[in-house]
N, C-alpha and C positions, 0 to 999 in steps of 0.2 A: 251689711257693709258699714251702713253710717253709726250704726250701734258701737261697735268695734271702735270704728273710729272715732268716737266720742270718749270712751272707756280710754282709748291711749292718751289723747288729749287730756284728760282728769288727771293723767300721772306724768303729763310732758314729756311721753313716748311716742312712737309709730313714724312714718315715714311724711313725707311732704303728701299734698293732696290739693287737686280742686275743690276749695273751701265749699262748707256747706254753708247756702244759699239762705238767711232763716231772718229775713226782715219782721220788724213786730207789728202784725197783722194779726190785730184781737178784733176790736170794735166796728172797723169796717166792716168784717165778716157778718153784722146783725144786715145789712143791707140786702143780703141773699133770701131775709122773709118780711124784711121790712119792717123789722122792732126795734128798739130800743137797744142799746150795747147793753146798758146795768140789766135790763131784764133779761137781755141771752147770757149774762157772764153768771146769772144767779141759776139759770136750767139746764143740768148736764148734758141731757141728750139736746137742748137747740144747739147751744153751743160745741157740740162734737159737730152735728150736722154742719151749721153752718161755717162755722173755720174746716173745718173738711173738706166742704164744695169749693171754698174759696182758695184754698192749695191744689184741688183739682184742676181749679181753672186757669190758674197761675203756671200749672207744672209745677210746683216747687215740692221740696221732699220734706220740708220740717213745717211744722204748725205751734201754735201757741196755746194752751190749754188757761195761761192767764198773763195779766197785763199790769206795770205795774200801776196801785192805784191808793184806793183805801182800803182794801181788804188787810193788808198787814198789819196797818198799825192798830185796827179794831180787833184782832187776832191776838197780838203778842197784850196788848194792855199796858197800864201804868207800871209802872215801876214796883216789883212785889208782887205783879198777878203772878198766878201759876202761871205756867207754861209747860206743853207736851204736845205730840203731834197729838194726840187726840183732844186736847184742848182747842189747840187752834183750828182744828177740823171742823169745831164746831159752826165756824163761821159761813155764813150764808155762802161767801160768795167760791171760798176756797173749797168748803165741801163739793159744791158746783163744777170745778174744776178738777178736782181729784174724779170725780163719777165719771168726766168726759174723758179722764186717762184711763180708768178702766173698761169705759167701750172701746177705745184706739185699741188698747194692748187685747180686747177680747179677739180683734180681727186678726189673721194669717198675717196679713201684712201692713202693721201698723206704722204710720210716719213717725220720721225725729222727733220727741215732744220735747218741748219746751218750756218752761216756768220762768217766766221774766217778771221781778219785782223789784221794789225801791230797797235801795240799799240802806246801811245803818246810817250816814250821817243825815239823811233822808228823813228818814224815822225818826231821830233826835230831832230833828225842828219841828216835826208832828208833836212828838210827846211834849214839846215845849206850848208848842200853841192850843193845845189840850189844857194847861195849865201845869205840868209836872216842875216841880223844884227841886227834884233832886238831883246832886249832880252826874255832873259830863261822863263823868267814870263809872260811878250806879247806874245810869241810863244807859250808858252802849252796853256793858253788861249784860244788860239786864234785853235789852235789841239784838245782841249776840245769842243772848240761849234763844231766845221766842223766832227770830230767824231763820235759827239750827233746827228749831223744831219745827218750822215750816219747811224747809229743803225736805227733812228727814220725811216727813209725811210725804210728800210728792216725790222723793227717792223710792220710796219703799211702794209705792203706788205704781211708779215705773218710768216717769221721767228721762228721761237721757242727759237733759241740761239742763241747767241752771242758771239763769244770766240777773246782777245786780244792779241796776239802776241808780247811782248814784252821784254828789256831788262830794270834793275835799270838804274835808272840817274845814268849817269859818276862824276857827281858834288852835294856835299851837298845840295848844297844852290838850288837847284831846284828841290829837293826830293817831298817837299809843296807843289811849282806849278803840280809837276806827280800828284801828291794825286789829288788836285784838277781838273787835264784835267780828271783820272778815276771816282772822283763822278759826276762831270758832264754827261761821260756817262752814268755812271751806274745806274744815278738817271734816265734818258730818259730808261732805258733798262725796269727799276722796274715798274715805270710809267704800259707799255703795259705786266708785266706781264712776262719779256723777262729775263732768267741768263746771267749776262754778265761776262761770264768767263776770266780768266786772267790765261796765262802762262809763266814763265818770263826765261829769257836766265840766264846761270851763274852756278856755282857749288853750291852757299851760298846764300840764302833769310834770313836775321837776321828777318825781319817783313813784315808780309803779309799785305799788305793795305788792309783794310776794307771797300772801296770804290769798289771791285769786289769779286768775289766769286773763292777763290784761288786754281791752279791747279800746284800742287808744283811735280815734279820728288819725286821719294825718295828718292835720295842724298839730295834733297833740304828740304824733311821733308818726315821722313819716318813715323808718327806715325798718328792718325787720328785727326782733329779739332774738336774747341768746336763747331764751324759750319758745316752747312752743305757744302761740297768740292768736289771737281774734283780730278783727278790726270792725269798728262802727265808722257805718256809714251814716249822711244824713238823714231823717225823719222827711225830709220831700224826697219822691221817688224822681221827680226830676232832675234833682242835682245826683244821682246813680251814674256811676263811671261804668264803662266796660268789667266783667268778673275777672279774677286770676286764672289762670291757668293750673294746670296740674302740679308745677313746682313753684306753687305759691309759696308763702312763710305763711298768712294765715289758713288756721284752719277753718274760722267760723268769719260768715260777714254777716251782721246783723245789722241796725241802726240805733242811734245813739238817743231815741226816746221809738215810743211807740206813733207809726205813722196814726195822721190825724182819721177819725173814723168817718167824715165825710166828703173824704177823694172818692171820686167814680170808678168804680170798681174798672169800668171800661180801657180810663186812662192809666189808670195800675196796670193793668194787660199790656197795655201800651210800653209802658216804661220795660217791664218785664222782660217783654220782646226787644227791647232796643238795645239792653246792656248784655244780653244775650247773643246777639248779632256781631255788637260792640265786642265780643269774647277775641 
């Protein structure tokens, strides 16, 4: 069912629904054996394990196979690297991540996955504090293909969704190249069939690029699209409203960074059950 309905959503098709429920719940999950997040997000099988248990214990139907962090930009590279999905596979923590999607999809009945990473404008202030000089327009570019070929790998692995993590460009004149690094993705997303969701930092979105499938706060737009949309909620599970209902306008409610990885698992249950109630 949520396959399906993820597959419509990528084309801003299918009918109204009780959004699926997919807060970003990566690091926490290392609490389940008591290690380190960087150390389960680098072991495919802990990391299946343990975000597995942690969606079990939640109820919830979607999990996160990755978060976003520093795996991308060490992935996509400077400006000129190659870039392919087998490139950027290469990378510790994404290969890690791609293995935990092929244990989910080896089972009968695998959860919603998930790949939530930092999006291009994101990456360009990485690349910049790396030291890169070249420009605004060579850099998203160049964020745009090593991006695509990151979706693309974890499309093709089996993903269902795609969510980008990011803030506006700081600068006008590079608004065009974001646009462009986002259809680049989201053209590879649409391709397999894949939402490639977008969450953007900030109090004020004046325009939601069209190049992803917009998941705005409700500060940032409280009313429903002419598309079909997401919403981000906040990163504390405390400030969690009651869910929509069945003829929501969103499809997807996720939250607008990754919750913090040392909330007690306990009182996540808590919150869980309460917006649940709150229904």
């Amino acid at each position: 069912m949520w396959r399906k309905r993820m597959q419509d959503l990528s084309r801003s098709v299918g009918k109204p629904h009780a959004p699926l429920f997919a807060p970003v719940l990566f690091g926490v999950s290392a609490q389940i054996e008591s290690i380190a997040p960087d150390a389960m997000a680098r072991d495919a099988t802990r990391l299946r394990k343990n975000v597995g248990e942690l969606r079990r214990a939640l109820g919830l139907d979607a999990v996160h196979c990755i978060a976003p962090g520093e795996a991308e930009a060490r992935a996509i590279g400077p400006v000129g690297s190659q870039v392919s999905p087998e490139t950027v596979a290469r990378d510790e923590t994404i290969a890690a991540s791609l293995g935990a999607v092929r244990q989910w999809r080896a089972n009968s009945e695998p959860p919603v996955i998930v790949a939530a990473l930092h999006g291009p404008a994101i990456l360009l202030t990485k690349l910049r504090a790396a030291g890169s000089d070249a420009s605004d327009e060579a850099s998203l570019q160049h964020i745009g293909r090593g991006l695509a070929a990151i979706v693309r790998a974890f499309a093709e692995t089996g993903v269902d969704v795609v969510q980008l993590h990011d803030e506006a460009p700081a600068l006008e004149d590079a608004v065009e190249a974001w646009r462009g690094a986002l259809g680049t993705v989201g053209n590879v997303a649409r391709f397999h069939r894949v939402p490639a969701l977008l969450a953007l930092g900030g109090a004020k979105v004046d325009t939601w690029p069209a190049q992803a499938v917009p998941c705005p706060t409700h500060e940032q737009h409280r009313d429903a699209f002419a598309r079909a949309h997401g919403r981000a909620w906040s990163a504390e599970p405390g400030a969690w409203t009651g869910l929509p209902g069945e003829t929501a306008a969103e499809r997807v409610v996720t939250t607008s960074t990754e919750v913090r990885a040392d909330i007690e698992i306990g009182s996540l249950l808590a919150e869980v059950r309460r917006i649940r109630d709150d229904r």
